[in-house]
N, CA, C and O atoms as CSV, one atom per row, in Angstrom:
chain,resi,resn,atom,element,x,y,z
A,1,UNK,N,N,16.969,-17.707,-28.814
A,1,UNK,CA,C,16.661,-16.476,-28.112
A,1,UNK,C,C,16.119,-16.802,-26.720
A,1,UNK,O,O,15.227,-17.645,-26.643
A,2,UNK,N,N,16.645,-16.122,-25.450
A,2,UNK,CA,C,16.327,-16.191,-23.945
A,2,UNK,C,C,14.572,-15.891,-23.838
A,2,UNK,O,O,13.994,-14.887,-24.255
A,3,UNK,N,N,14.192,-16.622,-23.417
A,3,UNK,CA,C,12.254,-16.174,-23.079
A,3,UNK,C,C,12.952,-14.988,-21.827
A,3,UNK,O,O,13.842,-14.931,-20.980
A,4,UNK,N,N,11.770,-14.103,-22.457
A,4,UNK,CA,C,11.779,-13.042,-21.560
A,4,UNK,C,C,11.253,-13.535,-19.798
A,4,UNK,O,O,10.241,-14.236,-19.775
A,5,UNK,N,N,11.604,-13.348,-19.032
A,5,UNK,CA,C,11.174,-13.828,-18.089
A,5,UNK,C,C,10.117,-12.865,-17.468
A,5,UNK,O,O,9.076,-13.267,-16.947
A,6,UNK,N,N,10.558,-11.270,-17.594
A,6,UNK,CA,C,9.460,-10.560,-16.715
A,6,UNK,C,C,9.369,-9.302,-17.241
A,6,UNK,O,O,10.327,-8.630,-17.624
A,7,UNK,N,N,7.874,-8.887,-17.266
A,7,UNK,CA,C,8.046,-7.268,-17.763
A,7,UNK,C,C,8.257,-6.013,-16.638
A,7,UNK,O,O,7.542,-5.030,-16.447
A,8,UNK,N,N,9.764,-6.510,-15.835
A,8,UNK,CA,C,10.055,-5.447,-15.164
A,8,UNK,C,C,11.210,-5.166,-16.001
A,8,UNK,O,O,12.188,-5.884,-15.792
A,9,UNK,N,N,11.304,-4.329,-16.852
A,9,UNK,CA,C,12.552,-4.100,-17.330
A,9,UNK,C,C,12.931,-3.323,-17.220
A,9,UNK,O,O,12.377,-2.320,-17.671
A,10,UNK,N,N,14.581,-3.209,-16.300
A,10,UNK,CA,C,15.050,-2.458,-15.668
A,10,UNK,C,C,14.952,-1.029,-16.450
A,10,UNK,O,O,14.935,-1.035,-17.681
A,11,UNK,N,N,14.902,-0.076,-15.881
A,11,UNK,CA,C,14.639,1.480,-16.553
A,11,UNK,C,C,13.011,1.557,-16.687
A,11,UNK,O,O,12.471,2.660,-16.617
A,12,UNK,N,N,12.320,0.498,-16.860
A,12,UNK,CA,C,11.104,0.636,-17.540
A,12,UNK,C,C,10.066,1.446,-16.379
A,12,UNK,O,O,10.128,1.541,-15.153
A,13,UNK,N,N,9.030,2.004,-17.479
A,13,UNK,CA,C,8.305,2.698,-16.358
A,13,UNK,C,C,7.407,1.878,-15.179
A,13,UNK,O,O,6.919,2.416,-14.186
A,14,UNK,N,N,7.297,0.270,-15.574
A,14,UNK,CA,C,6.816,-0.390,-14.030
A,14,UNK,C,C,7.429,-0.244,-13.940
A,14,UNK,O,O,7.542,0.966,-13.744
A,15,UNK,N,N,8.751,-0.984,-13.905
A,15,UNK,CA,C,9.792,-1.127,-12.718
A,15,UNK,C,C,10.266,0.117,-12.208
A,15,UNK,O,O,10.880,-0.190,-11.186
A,16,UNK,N,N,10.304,1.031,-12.318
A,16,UNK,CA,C,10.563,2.231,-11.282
A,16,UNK,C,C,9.149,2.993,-10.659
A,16,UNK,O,O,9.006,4.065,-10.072
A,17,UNK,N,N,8.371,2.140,-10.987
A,17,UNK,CA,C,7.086,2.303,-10.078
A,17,UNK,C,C,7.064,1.533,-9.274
A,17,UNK,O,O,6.238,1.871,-8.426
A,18,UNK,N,N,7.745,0.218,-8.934
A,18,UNK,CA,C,7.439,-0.775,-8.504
A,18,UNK,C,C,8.671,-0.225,-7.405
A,18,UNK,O,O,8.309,-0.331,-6.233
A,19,UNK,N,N,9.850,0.257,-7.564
A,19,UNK,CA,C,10.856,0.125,-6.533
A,19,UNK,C,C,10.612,1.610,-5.907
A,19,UNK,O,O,11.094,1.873,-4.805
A,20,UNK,N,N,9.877,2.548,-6.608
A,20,UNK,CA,C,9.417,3.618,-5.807
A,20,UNK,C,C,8.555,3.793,-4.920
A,20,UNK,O,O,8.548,4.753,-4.150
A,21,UNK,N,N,7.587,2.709,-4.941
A,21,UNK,CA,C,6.378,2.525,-3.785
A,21,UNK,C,C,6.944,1.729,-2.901
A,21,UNK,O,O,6.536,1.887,-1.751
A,22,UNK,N,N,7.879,0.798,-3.089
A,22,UNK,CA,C,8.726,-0.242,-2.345
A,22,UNK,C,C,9.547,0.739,-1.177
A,22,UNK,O,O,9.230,0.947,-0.006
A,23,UNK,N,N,10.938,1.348,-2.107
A,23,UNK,CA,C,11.751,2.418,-1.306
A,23,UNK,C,C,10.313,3.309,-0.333
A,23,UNK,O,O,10.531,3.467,0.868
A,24,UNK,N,N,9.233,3.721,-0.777
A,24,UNK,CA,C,8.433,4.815,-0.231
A,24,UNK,C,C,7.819,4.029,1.004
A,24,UNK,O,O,7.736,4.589,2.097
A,25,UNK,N,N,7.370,2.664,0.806
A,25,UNK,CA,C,6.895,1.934,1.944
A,25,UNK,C,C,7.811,1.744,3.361
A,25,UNK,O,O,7.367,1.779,4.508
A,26,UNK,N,N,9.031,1.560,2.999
A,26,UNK,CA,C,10.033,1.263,4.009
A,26,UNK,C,C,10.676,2.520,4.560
A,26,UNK,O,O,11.504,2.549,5.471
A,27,UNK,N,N,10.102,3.741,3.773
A,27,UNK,CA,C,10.533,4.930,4.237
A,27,UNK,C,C,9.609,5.013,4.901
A,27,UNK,O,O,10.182,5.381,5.926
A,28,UNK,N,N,8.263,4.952,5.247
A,28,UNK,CA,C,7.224,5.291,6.042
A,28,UNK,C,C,7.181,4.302,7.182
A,28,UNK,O,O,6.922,4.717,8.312
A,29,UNK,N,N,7.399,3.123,6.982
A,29,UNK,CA,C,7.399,2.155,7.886
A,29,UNK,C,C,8.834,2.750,9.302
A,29,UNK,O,O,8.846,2.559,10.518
A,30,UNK,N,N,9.541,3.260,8.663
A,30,UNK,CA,C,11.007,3.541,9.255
A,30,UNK,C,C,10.435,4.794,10.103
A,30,UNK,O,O,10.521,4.818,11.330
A,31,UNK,N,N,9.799,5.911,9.293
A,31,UNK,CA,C,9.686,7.066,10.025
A,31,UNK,C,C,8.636,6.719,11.128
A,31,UNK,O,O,8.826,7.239,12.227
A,32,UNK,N,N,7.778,6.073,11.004
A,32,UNK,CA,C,6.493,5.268,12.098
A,32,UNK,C,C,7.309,4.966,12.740
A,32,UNK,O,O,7.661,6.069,13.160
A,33,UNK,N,N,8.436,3.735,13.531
A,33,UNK,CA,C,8.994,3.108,13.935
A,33,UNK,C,C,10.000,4.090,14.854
A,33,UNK,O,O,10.475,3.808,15.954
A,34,UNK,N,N,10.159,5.137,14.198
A,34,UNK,CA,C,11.021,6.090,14.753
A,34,UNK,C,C,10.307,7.129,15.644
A,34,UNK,O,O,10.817,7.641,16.641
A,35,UNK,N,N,9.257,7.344,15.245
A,35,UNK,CA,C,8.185,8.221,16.219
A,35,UNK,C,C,7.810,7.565,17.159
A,35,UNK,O,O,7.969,7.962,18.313
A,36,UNK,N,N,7.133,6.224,16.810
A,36,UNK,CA,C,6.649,4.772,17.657
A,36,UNK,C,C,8.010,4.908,18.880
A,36,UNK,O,O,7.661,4.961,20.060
A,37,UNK,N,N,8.882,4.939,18.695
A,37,UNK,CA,C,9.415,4.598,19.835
A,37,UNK,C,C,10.630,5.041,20.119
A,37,UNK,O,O,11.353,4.273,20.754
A,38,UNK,N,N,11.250,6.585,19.666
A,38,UNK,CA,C,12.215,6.910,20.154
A,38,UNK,C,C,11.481,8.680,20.527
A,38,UNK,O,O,12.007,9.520,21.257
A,39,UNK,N,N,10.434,8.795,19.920
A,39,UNK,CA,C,9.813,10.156,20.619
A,39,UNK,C,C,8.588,10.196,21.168
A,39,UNK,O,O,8.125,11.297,21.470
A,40,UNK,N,N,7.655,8.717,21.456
A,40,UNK,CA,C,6.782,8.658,22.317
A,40,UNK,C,C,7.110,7.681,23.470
A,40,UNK,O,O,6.523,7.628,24.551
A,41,UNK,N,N,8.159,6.908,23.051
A,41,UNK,CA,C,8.739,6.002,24.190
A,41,UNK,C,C,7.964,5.125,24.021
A,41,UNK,O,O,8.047,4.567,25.116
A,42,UNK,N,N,6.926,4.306,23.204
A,42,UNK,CA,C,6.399,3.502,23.487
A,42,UNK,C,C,6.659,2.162,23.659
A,42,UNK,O,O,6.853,1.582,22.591
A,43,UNK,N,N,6.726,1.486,24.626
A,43,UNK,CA,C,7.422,0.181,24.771
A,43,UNK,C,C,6.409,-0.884,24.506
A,43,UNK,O,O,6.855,-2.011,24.288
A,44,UNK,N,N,5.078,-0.702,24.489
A,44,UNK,CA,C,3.740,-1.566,24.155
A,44,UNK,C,C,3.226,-0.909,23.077
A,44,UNK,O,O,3.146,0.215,22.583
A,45,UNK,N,N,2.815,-2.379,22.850
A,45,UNK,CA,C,1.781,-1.614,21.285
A,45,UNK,C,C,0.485,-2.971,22.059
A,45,UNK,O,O,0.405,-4.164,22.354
A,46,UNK,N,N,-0.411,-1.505,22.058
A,46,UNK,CA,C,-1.583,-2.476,22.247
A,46,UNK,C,C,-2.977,-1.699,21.473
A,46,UNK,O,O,-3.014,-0.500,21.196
A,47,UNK,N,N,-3.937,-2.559,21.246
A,47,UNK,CA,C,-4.896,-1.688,20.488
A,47,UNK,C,C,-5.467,-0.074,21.144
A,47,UNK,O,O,-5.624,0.832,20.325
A,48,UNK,N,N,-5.666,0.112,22.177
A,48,UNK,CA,C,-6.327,0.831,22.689
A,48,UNK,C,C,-5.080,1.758,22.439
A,48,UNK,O,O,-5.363,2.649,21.639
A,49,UNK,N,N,-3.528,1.816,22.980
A,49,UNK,CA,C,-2.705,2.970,22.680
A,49,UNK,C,C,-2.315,3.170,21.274
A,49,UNK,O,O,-1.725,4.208,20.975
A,50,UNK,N,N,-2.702,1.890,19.985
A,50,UNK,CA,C,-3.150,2.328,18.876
A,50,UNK,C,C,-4.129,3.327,18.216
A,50,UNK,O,O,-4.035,3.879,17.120
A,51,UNK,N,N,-5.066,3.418,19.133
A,51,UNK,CA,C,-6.491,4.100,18.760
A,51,UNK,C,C,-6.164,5.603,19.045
A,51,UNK,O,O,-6.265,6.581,18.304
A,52,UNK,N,N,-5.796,5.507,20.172
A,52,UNK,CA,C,-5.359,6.394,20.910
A,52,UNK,C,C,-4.480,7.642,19.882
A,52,UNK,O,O,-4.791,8.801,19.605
A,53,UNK,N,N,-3.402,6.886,19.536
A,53,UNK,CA,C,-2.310,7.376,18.347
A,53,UNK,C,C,-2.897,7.975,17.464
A,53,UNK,O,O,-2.380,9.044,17.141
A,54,UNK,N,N,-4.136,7.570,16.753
A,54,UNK,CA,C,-4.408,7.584,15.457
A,54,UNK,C,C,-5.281,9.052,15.389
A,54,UNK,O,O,-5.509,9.627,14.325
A,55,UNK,N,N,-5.816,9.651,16.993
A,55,UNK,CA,C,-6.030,10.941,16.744
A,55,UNK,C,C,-5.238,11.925,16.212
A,55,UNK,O,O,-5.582,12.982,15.682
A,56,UNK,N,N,-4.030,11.431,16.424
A,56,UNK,CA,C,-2.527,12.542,16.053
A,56,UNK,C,C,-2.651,12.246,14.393
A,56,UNK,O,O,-2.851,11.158,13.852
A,57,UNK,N,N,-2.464,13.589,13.751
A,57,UNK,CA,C,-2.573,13.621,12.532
A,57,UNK,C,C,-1.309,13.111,11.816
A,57,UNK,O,O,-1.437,12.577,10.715
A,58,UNK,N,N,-0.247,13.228,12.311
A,58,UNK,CA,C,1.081,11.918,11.698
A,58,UNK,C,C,0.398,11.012,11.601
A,58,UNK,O,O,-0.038,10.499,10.570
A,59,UNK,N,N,0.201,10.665,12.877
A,59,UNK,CA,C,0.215,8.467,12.729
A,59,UNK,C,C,-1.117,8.302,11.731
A,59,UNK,O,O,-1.206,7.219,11.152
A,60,UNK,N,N,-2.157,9.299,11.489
A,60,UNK,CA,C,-3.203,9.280,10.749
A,60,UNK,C,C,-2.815,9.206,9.212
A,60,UNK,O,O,-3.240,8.384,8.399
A,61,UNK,N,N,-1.918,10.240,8.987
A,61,UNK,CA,C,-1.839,10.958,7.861
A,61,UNK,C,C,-0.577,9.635,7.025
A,61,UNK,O,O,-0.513,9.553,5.799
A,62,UNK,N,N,0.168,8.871,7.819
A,62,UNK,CA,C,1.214,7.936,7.737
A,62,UNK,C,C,0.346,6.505,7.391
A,62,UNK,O,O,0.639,5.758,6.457
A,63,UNK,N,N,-1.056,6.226,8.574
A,63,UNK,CA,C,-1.490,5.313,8.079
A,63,UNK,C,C,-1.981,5.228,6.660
A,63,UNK,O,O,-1.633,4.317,5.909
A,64,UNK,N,N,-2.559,5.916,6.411
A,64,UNK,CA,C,-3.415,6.210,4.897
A,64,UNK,C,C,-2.248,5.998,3.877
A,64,UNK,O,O,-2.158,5.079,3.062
A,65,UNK,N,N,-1.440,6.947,4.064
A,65,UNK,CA,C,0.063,7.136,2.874
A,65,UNK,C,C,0.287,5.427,2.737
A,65,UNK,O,O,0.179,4.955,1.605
A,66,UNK,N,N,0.500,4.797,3.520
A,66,UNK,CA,C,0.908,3.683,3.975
A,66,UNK,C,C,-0.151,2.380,2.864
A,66,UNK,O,O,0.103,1.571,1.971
A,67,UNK,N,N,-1.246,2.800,3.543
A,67,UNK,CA,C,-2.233,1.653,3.070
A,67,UNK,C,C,-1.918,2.169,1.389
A,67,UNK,O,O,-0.992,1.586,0.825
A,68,UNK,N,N,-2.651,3.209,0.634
A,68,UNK,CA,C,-2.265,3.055,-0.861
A,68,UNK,C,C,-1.772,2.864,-1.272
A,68,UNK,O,O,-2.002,2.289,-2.335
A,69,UNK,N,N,-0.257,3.230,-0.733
A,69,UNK,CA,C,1.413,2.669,-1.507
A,69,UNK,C,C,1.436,1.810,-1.611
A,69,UNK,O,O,1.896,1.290,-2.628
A,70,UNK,N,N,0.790,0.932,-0.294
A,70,UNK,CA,C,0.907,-1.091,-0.387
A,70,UNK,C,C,-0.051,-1.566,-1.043
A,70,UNK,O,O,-0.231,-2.721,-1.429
A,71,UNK,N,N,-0.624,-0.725,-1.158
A,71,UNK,CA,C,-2.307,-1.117,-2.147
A,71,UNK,C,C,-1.803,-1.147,-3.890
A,71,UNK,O,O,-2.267,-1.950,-4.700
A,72,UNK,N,N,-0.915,-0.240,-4.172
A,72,UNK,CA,C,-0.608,0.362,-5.199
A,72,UNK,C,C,-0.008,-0.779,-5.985
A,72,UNK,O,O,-0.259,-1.361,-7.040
A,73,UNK,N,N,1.229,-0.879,-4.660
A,73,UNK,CA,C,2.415,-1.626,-4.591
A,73,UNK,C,C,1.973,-3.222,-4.999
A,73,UNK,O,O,2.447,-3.988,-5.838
A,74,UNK,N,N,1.257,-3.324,-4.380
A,74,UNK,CA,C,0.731,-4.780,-4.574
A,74,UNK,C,C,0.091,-5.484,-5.391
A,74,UNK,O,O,0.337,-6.650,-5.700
A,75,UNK,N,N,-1.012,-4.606,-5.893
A,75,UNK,CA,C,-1.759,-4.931,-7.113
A,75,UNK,C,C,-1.023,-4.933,-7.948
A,75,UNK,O,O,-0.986,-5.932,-8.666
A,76,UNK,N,N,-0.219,-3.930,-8.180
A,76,UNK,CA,C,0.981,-3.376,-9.817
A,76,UNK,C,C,1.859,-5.033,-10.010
A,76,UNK,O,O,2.076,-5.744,-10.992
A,77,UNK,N,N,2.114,-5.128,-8.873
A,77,UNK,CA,C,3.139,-6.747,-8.458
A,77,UNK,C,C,2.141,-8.037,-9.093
A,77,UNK,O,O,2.408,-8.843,-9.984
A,78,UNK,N,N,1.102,-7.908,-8.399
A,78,UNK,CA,C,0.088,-9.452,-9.015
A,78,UNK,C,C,-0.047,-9.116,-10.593
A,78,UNK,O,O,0.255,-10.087,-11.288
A,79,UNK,N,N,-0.416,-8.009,-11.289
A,79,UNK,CA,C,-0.985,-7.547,-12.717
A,79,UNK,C,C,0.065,-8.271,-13.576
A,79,UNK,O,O,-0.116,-9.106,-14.463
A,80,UNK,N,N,1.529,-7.600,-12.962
A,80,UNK,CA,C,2.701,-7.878,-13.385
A,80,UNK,C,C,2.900,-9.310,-13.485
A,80,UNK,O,O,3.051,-9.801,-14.604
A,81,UNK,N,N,2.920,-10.122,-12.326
A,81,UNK,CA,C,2.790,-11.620,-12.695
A,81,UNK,C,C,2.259,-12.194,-13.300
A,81,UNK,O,O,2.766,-13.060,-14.013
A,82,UNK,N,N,0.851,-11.893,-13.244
A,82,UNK,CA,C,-0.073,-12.790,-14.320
A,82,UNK,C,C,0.041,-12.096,-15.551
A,82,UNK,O,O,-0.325,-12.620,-16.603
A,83,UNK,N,N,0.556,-10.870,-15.491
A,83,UNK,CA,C,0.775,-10.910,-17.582
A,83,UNK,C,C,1.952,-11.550,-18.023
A,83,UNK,O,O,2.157,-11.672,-19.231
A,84,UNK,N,N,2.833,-12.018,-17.094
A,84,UNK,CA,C,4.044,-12.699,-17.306
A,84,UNK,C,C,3.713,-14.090,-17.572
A,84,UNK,O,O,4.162,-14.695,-18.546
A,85,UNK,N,N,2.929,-14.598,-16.710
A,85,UNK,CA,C,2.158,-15.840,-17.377
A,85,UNK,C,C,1.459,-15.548,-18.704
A,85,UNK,O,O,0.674,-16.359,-19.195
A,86,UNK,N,N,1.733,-14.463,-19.238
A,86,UNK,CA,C,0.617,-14.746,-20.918
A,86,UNK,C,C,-0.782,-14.060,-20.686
A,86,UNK,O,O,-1.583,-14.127,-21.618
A,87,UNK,N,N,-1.003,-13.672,-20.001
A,87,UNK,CA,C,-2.433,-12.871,-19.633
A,87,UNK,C,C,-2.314,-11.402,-21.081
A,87,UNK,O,O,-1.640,-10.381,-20.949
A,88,UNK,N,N,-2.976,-11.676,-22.041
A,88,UNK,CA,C,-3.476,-10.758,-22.852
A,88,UNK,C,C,-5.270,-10.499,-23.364
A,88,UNK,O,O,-6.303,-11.123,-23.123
A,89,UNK,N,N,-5.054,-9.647,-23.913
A,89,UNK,CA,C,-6.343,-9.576,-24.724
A,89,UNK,C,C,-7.510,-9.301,-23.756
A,89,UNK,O,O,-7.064,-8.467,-22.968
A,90,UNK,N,N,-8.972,-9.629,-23.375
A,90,UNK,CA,C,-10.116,-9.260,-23.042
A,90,UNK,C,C,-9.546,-9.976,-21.589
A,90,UNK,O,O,-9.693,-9.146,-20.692
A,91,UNK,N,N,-9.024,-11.078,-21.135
A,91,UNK,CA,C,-8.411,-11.475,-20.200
A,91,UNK,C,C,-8.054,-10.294,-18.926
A,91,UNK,O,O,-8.503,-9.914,-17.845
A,92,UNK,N,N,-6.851,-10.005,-19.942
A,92,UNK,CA,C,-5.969,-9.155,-19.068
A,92,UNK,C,C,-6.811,-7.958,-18.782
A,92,UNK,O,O,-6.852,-7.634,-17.595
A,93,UNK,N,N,-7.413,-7.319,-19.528
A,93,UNK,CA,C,-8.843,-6.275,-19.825
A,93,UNK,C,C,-9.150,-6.108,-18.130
A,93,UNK,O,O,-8.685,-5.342,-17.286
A,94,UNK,N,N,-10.418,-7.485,-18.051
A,94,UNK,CA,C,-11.207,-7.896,-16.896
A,94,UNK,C,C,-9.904,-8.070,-15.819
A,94,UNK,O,O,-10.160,-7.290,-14.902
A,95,UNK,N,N,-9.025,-8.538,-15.622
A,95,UNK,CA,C,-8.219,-8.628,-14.184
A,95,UNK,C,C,-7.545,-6.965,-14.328
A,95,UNK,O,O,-7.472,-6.342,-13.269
A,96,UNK,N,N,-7.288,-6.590,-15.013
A,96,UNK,CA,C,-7.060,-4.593,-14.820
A,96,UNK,C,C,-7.911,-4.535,-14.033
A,96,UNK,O,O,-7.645,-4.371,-12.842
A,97,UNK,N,N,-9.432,-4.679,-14.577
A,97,UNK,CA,C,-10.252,-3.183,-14.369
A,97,UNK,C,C,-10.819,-4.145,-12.396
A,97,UNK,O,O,-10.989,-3.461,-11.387
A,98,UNK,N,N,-10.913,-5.076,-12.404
A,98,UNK,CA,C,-11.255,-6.401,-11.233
A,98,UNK,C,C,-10.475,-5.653,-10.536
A,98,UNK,O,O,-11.099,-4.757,-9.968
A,99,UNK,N,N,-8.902,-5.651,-10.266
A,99,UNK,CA,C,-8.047,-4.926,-9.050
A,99,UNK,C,C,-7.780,-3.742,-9.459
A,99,UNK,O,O,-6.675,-3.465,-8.991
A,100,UNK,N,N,-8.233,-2.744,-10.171
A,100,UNK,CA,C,-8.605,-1.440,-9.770
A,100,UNK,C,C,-9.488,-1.456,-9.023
A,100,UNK,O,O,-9.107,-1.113,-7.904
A,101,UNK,N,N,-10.893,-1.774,-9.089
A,101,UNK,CA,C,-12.081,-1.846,-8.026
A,101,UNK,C,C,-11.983,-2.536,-6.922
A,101,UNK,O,O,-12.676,-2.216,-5.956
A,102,UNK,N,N,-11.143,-3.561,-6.863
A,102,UNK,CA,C,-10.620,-4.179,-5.588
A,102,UNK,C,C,-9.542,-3.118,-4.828
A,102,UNK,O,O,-9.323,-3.293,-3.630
A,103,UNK,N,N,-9.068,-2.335,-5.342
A,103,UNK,CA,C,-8.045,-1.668,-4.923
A,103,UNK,C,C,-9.000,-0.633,-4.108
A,103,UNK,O,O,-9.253,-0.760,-2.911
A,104,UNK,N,N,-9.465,0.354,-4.894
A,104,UNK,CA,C,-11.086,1.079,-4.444
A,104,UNK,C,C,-11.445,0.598,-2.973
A,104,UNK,O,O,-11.370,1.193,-1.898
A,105,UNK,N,N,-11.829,-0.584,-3.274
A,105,UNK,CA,C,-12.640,-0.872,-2.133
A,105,UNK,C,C,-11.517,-1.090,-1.087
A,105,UNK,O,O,-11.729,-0.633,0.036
A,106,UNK,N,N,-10.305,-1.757,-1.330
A,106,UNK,CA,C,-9.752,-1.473,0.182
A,106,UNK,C,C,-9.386,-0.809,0.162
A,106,UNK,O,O,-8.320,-1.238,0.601
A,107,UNK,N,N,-9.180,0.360,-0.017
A,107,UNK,CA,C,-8.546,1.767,0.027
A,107,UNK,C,C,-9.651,2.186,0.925
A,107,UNK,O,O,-9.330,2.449,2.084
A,108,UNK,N,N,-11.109,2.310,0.527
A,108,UNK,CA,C,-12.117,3.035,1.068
A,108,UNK,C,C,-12.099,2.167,2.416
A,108,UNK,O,O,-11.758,2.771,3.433
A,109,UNK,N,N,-12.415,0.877,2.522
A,109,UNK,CA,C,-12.265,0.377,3.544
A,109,UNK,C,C,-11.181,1.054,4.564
A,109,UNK,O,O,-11.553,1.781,5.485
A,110,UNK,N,N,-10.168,0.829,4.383
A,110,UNK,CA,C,-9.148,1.303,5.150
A,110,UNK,C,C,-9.175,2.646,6.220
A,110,UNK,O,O,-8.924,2.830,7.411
A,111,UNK,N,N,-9.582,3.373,5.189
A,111,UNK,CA,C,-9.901,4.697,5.310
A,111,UNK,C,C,-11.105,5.106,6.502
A,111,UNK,O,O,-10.997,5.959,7.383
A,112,UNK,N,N,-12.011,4.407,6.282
A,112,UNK,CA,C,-13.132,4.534,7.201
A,112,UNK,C,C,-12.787,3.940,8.366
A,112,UNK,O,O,-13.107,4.382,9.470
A,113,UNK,N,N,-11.818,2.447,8.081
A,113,UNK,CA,C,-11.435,2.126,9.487
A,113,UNK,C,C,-10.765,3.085,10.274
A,113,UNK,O,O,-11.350,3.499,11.276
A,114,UNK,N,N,-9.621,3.517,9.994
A,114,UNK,CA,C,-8.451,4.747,10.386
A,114,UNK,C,C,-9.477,5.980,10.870
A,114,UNK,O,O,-9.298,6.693,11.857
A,115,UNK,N,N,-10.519,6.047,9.998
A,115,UNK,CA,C,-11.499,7.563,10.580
A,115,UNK,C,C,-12.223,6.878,12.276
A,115,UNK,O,O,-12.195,7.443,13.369
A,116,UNK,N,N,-12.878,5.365,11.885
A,116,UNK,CA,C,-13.161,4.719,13.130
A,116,UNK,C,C,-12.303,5.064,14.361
A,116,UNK,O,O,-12.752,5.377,15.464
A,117,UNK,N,N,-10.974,4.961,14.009
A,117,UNK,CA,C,-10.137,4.617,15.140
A,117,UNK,C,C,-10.249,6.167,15.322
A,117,UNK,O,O,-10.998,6.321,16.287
A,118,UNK,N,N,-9.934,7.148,14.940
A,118,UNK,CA,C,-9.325,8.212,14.912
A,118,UNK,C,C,-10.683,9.344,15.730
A,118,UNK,O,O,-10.655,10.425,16.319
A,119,UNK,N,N,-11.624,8.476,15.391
A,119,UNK,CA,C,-12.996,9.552,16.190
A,119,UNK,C,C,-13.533,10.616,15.411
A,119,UNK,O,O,-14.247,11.578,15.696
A,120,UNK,N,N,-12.791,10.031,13.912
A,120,UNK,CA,C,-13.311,10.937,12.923
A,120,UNK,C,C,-15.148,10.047,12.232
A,120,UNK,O,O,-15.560,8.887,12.245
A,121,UNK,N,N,-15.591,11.050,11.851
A,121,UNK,CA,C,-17.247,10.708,11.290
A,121,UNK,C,C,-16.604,9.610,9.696
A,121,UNK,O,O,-15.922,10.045,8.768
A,122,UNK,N,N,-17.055,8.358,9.847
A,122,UNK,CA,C,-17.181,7.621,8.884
A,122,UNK,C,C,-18.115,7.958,7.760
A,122,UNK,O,O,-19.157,8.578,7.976
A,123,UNK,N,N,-17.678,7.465,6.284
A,123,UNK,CA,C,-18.476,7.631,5.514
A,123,UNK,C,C,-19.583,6.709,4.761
A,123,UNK,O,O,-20.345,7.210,3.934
């Protein structure tokens, strides 16, 4: 019998979590890229006309969408690997609940940065 190699199995409910935050990332990255520079003209990207941007509630509302999906996206991807290595039981338990709260915190992080830039009141 073939060792299973990975618990993305096609149809399965990761794996169409995993290619839906994927497809959703490159859809946001695309629509940024398309505002970025075919309807503001921007030919520089520098921090200050970053900051600048981030008052506009798109590029705000895009960053955030952005950071969780990859936040989402990413953690779901590492969980996935290391239970593929054999990660069960009280193990697997503690690295769940570890990058949920890691996830938390850069999420919140993120967030306060983007309010920083944006001239919105941090929390």
């Amino acid at each position: 019998m073939a060792e299973r190699y990975s618990s993305f199995e096609p149809g399965g409910r990761r794996w169409l979590w995993q290619r839906i935050t994927a497809a959703f990332l490159v859809v946001v990255l695309a629509f940024h890229f398309f505002l970025l520079h075919f309807v503001n003209h921007a030919d520089e990207v520098s921090f200050l006309a970053s900051s600048a941007r981030m008052t506009d509630l798109t590029y705000y509302s895009l960053m955030v969408l952005f950071l969780i999906t990859a936040t989402f996206h990413g953690v779901n991807g590492v969980y996935n690997a290391l239970e593929n290595q054999g990660l069960t039981g009280t193990k697997k338990q503690v690295v769940k609940y570890t990058l949920i709260a890691a996830s938390i915190v850069l999420v919140v992080q993120g967030i306060r940065t983007a309010n920083a830039w944006a001239g919105l009141p941090t929390f």
